[in-house]
N, C-alpha and C positions, 0 to 999 in steps of 0.2 A: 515404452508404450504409454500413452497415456490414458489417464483415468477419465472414466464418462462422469463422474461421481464428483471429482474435482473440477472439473470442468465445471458441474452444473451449479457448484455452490459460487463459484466464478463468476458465472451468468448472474446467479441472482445477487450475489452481493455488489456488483458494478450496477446494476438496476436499482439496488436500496440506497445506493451511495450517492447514484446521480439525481434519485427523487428528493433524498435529502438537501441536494444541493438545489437545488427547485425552490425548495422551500425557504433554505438559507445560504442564499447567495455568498459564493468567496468559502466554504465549508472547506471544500475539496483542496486549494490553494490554502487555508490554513492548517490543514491535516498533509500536506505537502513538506509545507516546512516547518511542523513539526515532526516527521522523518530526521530530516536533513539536517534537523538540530540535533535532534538523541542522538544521530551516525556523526554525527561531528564532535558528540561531547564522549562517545565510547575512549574509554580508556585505551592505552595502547595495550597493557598486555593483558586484555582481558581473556577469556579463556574461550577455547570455542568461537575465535573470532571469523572463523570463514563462514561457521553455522550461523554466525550474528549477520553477519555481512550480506549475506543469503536471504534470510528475513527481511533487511530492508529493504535489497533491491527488488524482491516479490511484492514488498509493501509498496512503493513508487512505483510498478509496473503499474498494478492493481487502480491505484488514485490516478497516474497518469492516464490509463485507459478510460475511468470513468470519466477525469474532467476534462478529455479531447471528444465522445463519442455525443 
């Protein structure tokens, strides 16, 4: 089920992220791959790695949606 709640901080944080990038162009593209860097320098055996794994690819959902809409 999903949450109305989650959803909304959703809504508004892709709106804060995409006004920032308004303001400073390429933001969203350097918060991109800075992701891709932390998920590439994760250790292998870190702990909790599916919960980690899970966090980024919410994080690049999140950035990919603001800097395509």
């Amino acid at each position: 089920m999903k949450s109305a709640k989650a959803d909304a901080a959703l809504y508004l944080l892709t709106g804060l992220l995409q006004r920032l990038d308004a303001e400073r162009p390429g933001m969203l593209q350097e918060m991109i791959a800075g992701v891709e860097g932390d998920r590439a320098a994760l250790p292998e055996n870190i702990e909790n790695r599916e919960h980690v794994e899970n966090i980024f690819d919410e994080a690049m959902e999140l950035l990919t949606r603001a800097n395509t809409a």
